[in-house]
N, C-alpha and C positions, 0 to 999 in steps of 0.2 A: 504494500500500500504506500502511495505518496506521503512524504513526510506531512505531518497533519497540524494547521494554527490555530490557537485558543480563537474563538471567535465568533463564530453566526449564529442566527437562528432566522427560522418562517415561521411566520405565525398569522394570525388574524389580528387585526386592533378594531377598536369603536368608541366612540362617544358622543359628548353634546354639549354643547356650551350654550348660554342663554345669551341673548342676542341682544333684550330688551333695557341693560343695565339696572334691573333690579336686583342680578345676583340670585335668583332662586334656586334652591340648592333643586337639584335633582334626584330625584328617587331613586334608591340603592334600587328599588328590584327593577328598573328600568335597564340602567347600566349593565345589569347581571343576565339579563334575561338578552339583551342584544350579545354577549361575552357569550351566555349558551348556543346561542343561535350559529354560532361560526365554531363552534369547540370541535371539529373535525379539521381547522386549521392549523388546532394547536393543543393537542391531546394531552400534551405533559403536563404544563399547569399553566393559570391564569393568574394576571394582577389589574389591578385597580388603584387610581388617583381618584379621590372626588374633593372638591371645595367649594365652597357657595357659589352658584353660577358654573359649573363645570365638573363633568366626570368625562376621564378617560379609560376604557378597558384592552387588555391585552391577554390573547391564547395563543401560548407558545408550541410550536415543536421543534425541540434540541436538535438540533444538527453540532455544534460547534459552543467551545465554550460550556459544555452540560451542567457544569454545576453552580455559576453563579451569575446565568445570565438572567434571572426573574428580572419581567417587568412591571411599572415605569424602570426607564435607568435618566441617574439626575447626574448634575456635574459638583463641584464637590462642596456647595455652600447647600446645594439642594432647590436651589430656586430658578433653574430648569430643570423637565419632566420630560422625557421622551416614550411614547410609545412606537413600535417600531415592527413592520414586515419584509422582512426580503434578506438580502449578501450583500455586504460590502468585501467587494475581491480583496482588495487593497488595504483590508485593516491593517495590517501588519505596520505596513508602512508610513499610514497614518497615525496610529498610534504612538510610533517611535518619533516621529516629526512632532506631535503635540506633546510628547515626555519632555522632547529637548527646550523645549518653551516653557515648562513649568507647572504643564497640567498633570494631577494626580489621578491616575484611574486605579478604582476598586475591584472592577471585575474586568473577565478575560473575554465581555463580550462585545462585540462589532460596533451594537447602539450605541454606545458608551462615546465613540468618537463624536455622533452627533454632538450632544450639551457642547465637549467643548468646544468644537468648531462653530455651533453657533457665538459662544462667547468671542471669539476675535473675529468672527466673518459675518453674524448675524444671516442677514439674508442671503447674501453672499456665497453663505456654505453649500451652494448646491454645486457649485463650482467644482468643490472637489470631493466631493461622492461620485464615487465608479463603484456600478453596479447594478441590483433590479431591488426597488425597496419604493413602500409608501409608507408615510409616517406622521406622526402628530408632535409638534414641538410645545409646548406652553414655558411662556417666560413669564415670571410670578413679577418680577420687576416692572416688566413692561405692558405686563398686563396682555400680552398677545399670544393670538396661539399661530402657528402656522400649519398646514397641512401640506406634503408633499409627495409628488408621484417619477417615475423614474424616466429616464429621456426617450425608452422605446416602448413603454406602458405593460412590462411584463407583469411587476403587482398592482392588481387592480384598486381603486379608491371611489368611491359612489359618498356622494354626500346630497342634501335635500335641504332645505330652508322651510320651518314647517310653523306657522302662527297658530295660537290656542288661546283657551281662555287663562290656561295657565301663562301666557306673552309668547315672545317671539324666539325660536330654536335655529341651531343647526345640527342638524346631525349627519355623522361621516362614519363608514364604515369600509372592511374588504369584503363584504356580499353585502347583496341588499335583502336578503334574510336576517341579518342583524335590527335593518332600519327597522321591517314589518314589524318585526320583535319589540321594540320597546312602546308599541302601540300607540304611536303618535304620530304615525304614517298608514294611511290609508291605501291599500293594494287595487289603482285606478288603470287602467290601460292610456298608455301614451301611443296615438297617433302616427306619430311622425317614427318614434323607434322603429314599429310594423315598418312603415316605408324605409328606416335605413334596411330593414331586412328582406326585404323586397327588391332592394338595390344591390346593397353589396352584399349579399347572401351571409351576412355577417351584423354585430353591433360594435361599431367603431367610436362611437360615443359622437357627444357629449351626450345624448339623446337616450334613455335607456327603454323599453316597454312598459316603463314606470311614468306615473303621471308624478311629477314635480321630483323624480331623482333624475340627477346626472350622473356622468362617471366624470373625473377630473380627467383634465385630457393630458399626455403623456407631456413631459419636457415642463409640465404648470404646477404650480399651487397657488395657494389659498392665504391671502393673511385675512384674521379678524381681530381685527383691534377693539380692544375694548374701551368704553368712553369713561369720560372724569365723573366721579359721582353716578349720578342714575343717568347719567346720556345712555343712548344707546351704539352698541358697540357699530364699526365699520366694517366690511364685508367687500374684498377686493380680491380679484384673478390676475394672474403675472405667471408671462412665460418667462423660465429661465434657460430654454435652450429649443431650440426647432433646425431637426433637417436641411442642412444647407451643401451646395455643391457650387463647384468654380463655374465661372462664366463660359459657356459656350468657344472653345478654341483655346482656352486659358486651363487646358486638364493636365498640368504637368507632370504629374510621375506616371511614370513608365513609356512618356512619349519616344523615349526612344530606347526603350527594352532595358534599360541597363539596371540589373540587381533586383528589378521588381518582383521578380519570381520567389528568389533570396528572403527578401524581406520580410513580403506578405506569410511567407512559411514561418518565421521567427515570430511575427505578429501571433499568428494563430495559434502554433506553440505556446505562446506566452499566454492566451487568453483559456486553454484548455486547462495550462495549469493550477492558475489562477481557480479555476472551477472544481478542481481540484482538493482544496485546502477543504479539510472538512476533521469532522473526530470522530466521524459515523462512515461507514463504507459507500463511495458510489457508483452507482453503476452508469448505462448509457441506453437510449433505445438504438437500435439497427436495423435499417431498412432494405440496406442495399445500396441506397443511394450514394452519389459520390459525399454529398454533405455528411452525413452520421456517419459513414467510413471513416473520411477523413477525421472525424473528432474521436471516433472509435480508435482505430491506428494511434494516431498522436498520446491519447489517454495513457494507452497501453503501453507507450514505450514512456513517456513519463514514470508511471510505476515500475515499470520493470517487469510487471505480466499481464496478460488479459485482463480488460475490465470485465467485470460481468458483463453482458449483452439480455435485452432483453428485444423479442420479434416478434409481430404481428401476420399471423399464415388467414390472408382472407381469400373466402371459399369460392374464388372464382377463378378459374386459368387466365381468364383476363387482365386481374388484379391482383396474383399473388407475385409477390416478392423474394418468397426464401430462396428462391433457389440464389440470387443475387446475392442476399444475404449469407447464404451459405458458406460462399467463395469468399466471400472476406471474413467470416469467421475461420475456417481454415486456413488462409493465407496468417493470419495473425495468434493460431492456435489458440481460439475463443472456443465455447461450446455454450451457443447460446439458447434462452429461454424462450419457449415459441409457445404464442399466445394462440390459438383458434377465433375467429373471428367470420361470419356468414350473415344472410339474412335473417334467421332466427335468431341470433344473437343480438342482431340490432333492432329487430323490434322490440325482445323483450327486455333491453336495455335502457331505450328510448325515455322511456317516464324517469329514471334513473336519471339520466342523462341532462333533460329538461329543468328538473330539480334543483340540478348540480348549476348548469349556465343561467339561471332564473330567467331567462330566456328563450325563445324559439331557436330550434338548431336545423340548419337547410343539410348541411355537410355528414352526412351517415357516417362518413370514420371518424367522427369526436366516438361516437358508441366505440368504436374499437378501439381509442387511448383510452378511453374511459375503463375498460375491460384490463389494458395494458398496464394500466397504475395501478389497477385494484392488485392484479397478479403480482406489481413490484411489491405493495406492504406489505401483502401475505406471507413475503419470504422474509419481508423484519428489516427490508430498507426504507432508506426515505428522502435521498436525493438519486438524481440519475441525468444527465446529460443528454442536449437533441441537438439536429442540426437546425434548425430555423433558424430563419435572418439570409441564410446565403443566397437562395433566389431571390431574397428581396435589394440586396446588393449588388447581384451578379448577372439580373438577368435571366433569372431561369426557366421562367415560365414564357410555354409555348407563345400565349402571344404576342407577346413583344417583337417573337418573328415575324407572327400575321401583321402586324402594324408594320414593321419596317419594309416588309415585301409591297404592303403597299403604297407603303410612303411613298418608291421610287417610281409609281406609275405618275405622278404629279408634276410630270416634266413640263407642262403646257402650263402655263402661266395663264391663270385665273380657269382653268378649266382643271377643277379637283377630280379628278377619275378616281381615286381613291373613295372620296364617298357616294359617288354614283354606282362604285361595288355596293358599299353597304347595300345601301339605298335596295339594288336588286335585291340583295340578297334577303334581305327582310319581307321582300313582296313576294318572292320566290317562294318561301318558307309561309307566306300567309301570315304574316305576321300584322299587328298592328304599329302605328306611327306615335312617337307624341308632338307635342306642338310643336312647332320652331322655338319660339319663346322658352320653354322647357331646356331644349338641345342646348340653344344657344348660350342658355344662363349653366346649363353645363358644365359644358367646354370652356367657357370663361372662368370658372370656380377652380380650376385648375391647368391654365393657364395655356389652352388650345388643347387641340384634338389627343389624344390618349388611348394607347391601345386599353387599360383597362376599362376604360366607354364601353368597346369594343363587347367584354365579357360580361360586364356590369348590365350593359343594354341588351343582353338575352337573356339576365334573370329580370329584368325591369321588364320585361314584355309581359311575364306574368302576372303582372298589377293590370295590366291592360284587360288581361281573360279571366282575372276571379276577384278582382274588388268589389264588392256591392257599390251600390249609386252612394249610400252613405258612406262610404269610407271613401269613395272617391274624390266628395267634396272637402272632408276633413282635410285630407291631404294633396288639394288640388295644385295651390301656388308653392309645394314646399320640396327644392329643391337639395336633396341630401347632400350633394355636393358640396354646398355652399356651408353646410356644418362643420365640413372637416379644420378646416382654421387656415389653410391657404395663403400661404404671398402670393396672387397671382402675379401680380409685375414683375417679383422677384423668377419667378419661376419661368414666368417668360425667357429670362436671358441663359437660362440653361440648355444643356444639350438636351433634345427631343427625348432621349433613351432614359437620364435622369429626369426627367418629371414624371416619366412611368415611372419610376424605382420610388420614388416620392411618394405619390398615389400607393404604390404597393404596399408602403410603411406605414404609410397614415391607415389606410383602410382595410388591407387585407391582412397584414399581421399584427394591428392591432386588434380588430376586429373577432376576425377569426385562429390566428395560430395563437396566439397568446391570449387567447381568451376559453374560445369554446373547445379550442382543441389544446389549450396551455394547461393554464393556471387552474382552471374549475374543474377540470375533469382530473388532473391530478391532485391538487387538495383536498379535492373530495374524498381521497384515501390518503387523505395525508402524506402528499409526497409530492417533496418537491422538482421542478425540472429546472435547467441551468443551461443557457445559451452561449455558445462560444461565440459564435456569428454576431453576439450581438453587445459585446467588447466594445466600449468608448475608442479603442483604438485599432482594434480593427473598421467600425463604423467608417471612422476619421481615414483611414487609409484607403477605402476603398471608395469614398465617394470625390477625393484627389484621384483616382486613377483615371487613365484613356479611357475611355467607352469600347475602345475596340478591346479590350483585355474582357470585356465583360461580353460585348456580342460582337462577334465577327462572321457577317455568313450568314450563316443560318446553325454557328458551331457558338452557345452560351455557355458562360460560367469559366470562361476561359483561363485567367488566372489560376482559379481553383482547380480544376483540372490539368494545369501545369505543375502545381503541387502537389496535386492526389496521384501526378506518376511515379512520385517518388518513397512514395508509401503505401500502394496500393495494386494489385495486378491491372492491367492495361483495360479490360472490357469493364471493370468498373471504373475506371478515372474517366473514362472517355464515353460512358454509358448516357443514353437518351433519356431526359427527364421523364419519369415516370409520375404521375398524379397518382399519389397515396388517398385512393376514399375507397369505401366500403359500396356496394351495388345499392344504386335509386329503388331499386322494384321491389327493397325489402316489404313495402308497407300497401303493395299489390297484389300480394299475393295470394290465392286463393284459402290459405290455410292462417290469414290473417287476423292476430288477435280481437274480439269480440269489440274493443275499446276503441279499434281504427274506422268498423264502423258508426259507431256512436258518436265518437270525434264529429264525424263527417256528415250526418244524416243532417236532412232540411232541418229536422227541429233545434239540432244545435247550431248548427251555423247561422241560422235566424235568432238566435237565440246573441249569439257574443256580437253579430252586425259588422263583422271586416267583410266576407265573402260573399260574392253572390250561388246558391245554392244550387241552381238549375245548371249555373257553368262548371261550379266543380264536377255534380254528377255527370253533365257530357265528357270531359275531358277524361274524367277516372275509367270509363267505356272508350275513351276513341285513340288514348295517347297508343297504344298498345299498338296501331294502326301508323302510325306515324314513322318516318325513315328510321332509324337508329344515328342514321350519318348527317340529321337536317338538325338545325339551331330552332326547329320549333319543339322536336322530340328532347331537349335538352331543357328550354326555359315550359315547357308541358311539365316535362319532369320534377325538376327541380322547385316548380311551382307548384305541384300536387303536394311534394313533402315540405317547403315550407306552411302552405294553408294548415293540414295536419301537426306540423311543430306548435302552430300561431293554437291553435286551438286546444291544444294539449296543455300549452303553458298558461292559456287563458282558465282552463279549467285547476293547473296547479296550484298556482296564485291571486287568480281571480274571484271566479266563484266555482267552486267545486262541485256544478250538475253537470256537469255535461257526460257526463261515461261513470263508469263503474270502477274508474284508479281511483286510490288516493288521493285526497287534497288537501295542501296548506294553507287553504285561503280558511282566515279565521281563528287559525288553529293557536293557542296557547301552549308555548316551550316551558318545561319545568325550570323550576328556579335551581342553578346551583348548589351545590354545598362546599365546604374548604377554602374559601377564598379568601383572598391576602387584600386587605384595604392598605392605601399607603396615600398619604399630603405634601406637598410643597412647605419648606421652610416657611411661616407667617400668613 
C-alpha cells in the first residue's frame, strides 16, 4: 500500500442560520433530524455546533486521520467553526506551510487547515484549496458564515432561503433529504429542473426538481453576513474561480511537441498519487477504457502492486466491456471484481436509485454504479478511484467529431451547410422544430453553435412529444442554457473545440458524472470516489494545450493516449471510445415490474401534470417500430425513461400515490441518539 497521510475524511454536513437578526436559537431536533437524514454519508459518527441564531451538523466517514478528526474542527482560540465534506490532496503541505507561520493544529485532520487559512486569507482561502470539498465556515468574530463548493462540483451543496412565522432561514445541506428533514421545507416540484432534465439528460444546477432549493454552482459560495443588532443578516453569491482557456491561436504548450507528452505523464502521476494518500485501503473502478487504465496502471505502480479493481459485466454483447477490461487486468497482474449488471437489474434498482439522486435519472448505468458501490462496501472499502474529467478535457466524446466534420462543410461564406444538415436531418427523422427565438437564445448562452446543441437537441425533442399543454406553458420562455452561468463574450474568443469542452464541464459532468452517476450513487453506500482527471493541475494543463493534442482527425484524447502507450498494451491506449450505459429497453419490457405501469397509466400522469398521457401511451407502442440507427428512436427512447424517472421521483418525494413503491414524501426520520453538541468560544 502507498505510504498513507494523517488527514481526510467524507462526510455529509447541514444547517441553518437565521436570517432575520433576531438570533433564534434553532431547534436541536431540527438540526438532528437533517444530520439523520444524510447518516449514510457518514456512518462513523456525527457533530454538532448550535448558538443563538445558528446550528451546524456534520456525519462523518473516516477515511484518513481516524481518530481525531470529529466535527466542527475550530482554529485554536475556537472562534472559527468549520464543518467540512470532501479531500484536500495537498494537506500535507498545507499544513507544514501554516506550522511554519505559527499556527497550532490539534488534530491530524485535513479540515483543520481551513480555520486557519481563513484566518490570514479570509475569503481568499479558496485560492489555495486543491481538491473536491463543500463546506460551512462560521467566524464568531465577524459574525459571518461562508458556504463553499469545489471548482468542478464533485461534493455537492443544495441550500434554500425559507421565510416562517418562526422569521427568515437559510438552510444548506449535501442532499436535499437533509432540507425535507428539518420540516421547514416543503417537497414542491420545480419546473424548470424537469426542463434542465429534458435538456441535458442530466441536473447541472443551479435549478434542482425542488421548488425554492438550488445546488450552489461549482467554483461559488455563499457569504451571509450577519447584521448589527437585530438588522437583518446579508445574503450574497461570488464566484471564486470558472473555467477559463487561452484565446483562440494563443494555445501554447505543446504547439510544437516538445516534452508535452513528458509532462502531462508527470502531471497525472502526481495527481493519482495524491489520491492516493489515505489510512483506509483504495481501490479503482475498471472499465477498459483508456481513462481508468491509465489511473489503474499508474495506481498500481505507485504502490508497488495491483490496486484492487472493481468491473461492471452488463448483459448485453453490445455493451459489455470485460473482455477490454480483462486485458488490462492481466497486463498489470490485477484480478479484478466483476459486478453483473442487465435489464433486470436496472429496473429493480431504479426506485433505489431515484432515492439516492433525489432526482429523475434518464442514464440507466447510474443503476449499474449504483450496484458497483454497493459491491465496493460490502467488501469493507470506502474510497476507490475513476477516470472522469478526461473526455471532458480531451475531447472524447463522439460528437465533437460530428461537429467538427461539419464544421468544415461551411466553406461558402454566409451559406451555413452545416445547419441545413441538421435542419434535414431532424425532418428526416420526423422530428419537431423549436422556435428560432429559442435556438437563437441558445447558441448565444454559450457563445455560438456547439456540438453538445447537437446531442442536447435530440433529448430536447422529447419535450416536444410528451409535455402536456400545462407544463409547456410553465416552461415556455425558459431557456436552460442561459442557467448554466456563461461568459458568453468571453467564450467567444476561444477555440471552437474549447467551448464544447466548456459546455461539457459545466453541464454534462456536473450534471450527470459527478452527480447521478458520482457522488449519490456512491455515498449512498458510503463510499467514496476520487478523480485524477480532475486535479487543479492537471485541469490547468490541459486546457493550455493545442487542440490538436486533444482532436486530430477524427483520432481524440490524443495526448492521453500518447501516455497510455507507455503503460498500457497498444489496443487499449488506442481503443475507440466506448459509451458506458446500461440498455434503454430495460423499463419495456414485457416482464416489466407492476410499478412501470402504474408510473405511467393516464390516471397518474394526469395526476402529477408534466406529461401528456395519450403521447406517452402512443410512443410506449410505436418507439419499438422506429430505426434503431435514427435520432428519433434515440430522443423516443430516452424520452420514455426520463417521463418514467420524472414520475417515479414525483411519487418518491412528492406525493406518494402514484404506484405501489415506497414513498418519502411526508415521511418523519427518527431522531438520533449519541451525539456530541459543541459552541464557538463567546
Amino acid at each position: 500500500m502507498a505510504k498513507t497521510h494523517e488527514a481526510t475524511t467524507m462526510c455529509g454536513i447541514a444547517g441553518i442560520i437565521d436570517l432575520s437578526g433576531e438570533r433564534r436559537r434553532v431547534p436541536g431536533e431540527t438540526i438532528r433530524a437533517m444530520a439523520t437524514a444524510i447518516e449514510h454519508r457518514g456512518p462513523d459518527e456525527d457533530g454538532f455546533f448550535e448558538q443563538p441564531g445558528l446550528a451546524l451538523a456534520s456525519r462523518r466517514l473516516s477515511i484518513v486521520g481516524l481518530k481525531d478528526g470529529r466535527q466542527p474542527i475550530y482554529n485554536e482560540d475556537r472562534s472559527v467553526a468549520v464543518v467540512f465534506n470532501g479531500e484536500l490532496f495537498d494537506y500535507p503541505e498545507m499544513r507544514a506551510e501554516l506550522e511554519s507561520k505559527g499556527h497550532r493544529f490539534r488534530t491530524h485532520c485535513d479540515t483543520e487547515v481551513i480555520p486557519h487559512t481563513w484566518e490570514d486569507r479570509e475569503e481568499n482561502l479558496f485560492e489555495d484549496l486543491r481538491g473536491q470539498f463543500a463546506f460551512a465556515l462560521w467566524d464568531h468574530r465577524k459574525q459571518r458564515l461562508i458556504l463553499g463548493r469545489d471548482r468542478f462540483g464533485i461534493c455537492p451543496l443544495y441550500w434554500t432561503r425559507q421565510s416562517t412565522p418562526q422569521g427568515d432561514w437559510l438552510l444548506f445541506a449535501s442532499e436535499i433529504k437533509a432540507l425535507l428533514a428539518s420540516g421547514m421545507v416543503e417537497a414542491q416540484p420545480e419546473p424548470r429542473g424537469i426542463n434542465h432534465l429534458f435538456t441535458f439528460f442530466s441536473l447541472p444546477g443551479p435549478f434542482t426538481c425542488f421548488a425554492g432549493v438550488q445546488a450552489l454552482s461549482p467554483g461559488r459560495y455563499i457569504r451571509v453576513q450577519c447584521g448589527e443588532g437585530v438588522q437583518p443578516a446579508r445574503v450574497a453569491e461570488h464566484t471564486y474561480w470558472r473555467l477559463d482557456f487561452p484565446d483562440w491561436g494563443h494555445e501554447e504548450r505543446g504547439r510544437h511537441g516538445d516534452g508535452v507528452v513528458d509532462d502531462f505523464e508527470q502531471i497525472l502521476l502526481k495527481a493519482v498519487e495524491r489520491r492516493l494518500r489515505a489510512d483506509v485501503p483504495v481501490v479503482s473502478y475498471l472499465s477498459g477504457g483508456v481513462d481508468s487504465s491509465v489511473v489503474v496502471a499508474m495506481a498500481s505502480k505507485i504502490r508497488g502492486s495491483p490496486i484492487p479493481c472493481f468491473t461492471i459485466r452488463i448483459k448485453s454483447p453490445r455493451l459489455d466491456e470485460t473482455t477490454e477490461a480483462g486485458i488490462v487486468a492481466r497486463h498489470l497482474g490485477a484480478d479484478p471484481i466483476v459486478v453483473d449488471c442487465g435489464a433486470d437489474e436496472v429496473l429493480h434498482t431504479y426506485p433505489e436509485l431515484i432515492r439516492a439522486a433525489e432526482g429523475p435519472v434518464v442514464d440507466t448505468s447510474c443503476a449499474a454504479l449504483l450496484l458497483l458501490a454497493r459491491e465496493v462496501h460490502q467488501r469493507s472499502f470506502k474510497v476507490a478511484l475513476t477516470g472522469e474529467g478526461s473526455d471532458e478535457w480531451l475531447a472524447g466524446y463522439p460528437w465533437h467529431k460530428v461537429n467538427r466534420f461539419l464544421g468544415k462543410l461551411d466553406f461558402i461564406p454566409k451559406l451555413p451547410l452545416s445547419q441545413l444538415i441538421r435542419q434535414l436531418v431532424v425532418r428526416a427523422s420526423g422530428g419537431q422544430r423549436f422556435s428560432p427565438s429559442v435556438l437563437a437564445r441558445s447558441q448565444a448562452a454559450v457563445g455560438g453553435h456547439n456540438g453538445w446543441l447537437d446531442l442536447y437537441g435530440i433529448m430536447s425533442q422529447s419535450k416536444l412529444l410528451f409535455y402536456s399543454d400545462e407544463m409547456r406553458e410553465k416552461v415556455h420562455d425558459h431557456v436552460p442554457y442561459e442557467d448554466l452561468g456563461f461568459d458568453a463574450e468571453r467564450m467567444k474568443r476561444w477555440h471552437p473545440l474549447n467551448r464544447e469542452l466548456a459546455v461539457s464541464a459545466r453541464a454534462h459532468l456536473v450534471g450527470l458524472l459527478l452527480n447521478a452517476k458520482g457522488d449519490r450513487v456512491a455515498m449512498h453506500s458510503s463510499v467514496e470516489t476520487r478523480y485524477p482527471f480532475l486535479d487543479e493541475s492537471v485541469c490547468k494543463f490541459l486546457t493550455e494545450v493545442d487542440p490538436r493534442w486533444k482532436l486530430s482527425g477524427l483520432r481524440d484524447k490524443i495526448l492521453l493516449r500518447k501516455v497510455a502507450e507507455r503503460w498500457l498494451p497498444k489496443e487499449i491506449a488506442w481503443r475507440r471510445k466506448a459509451m458506458f450505459r446500461a440498455p434503454f429497453d430495460s423499463f419495456h419490457l414485457d416482464s416489466a415490474p407492476s410499478f412501470v405501469e402504474q408510473l405511467l397509466s393516464e390516471e397518474s400522469l394526469r395526476r402529477t401534470g408534466y406529461f401528456d398521457p395519450v403521447a406517452v401511451a402512443h410512443w410506449r407502442q410505436r418507439f419499438r417500430h422506429l430505426s434503431s440507427l435514427g435520432t428519433k428512436r434515440i430522443s423516443v427512447e430516452m424520452g420514455l425513461v426520463a417521463v418514467l424517472a420524472t414520475q417515479m421521483w414525483h411519487h418518491t418525494y412528492i406525493e406518494g400515490a402514484l404506484c405501489d413503491l415506497p414513498s418519502l414524501a411526508g415521511v418523519k426520520l427518527p431522531r438520533p441518539s449519541n451525539t456530541t453538541v459543541s459552541a464557538a468560544a463567546g
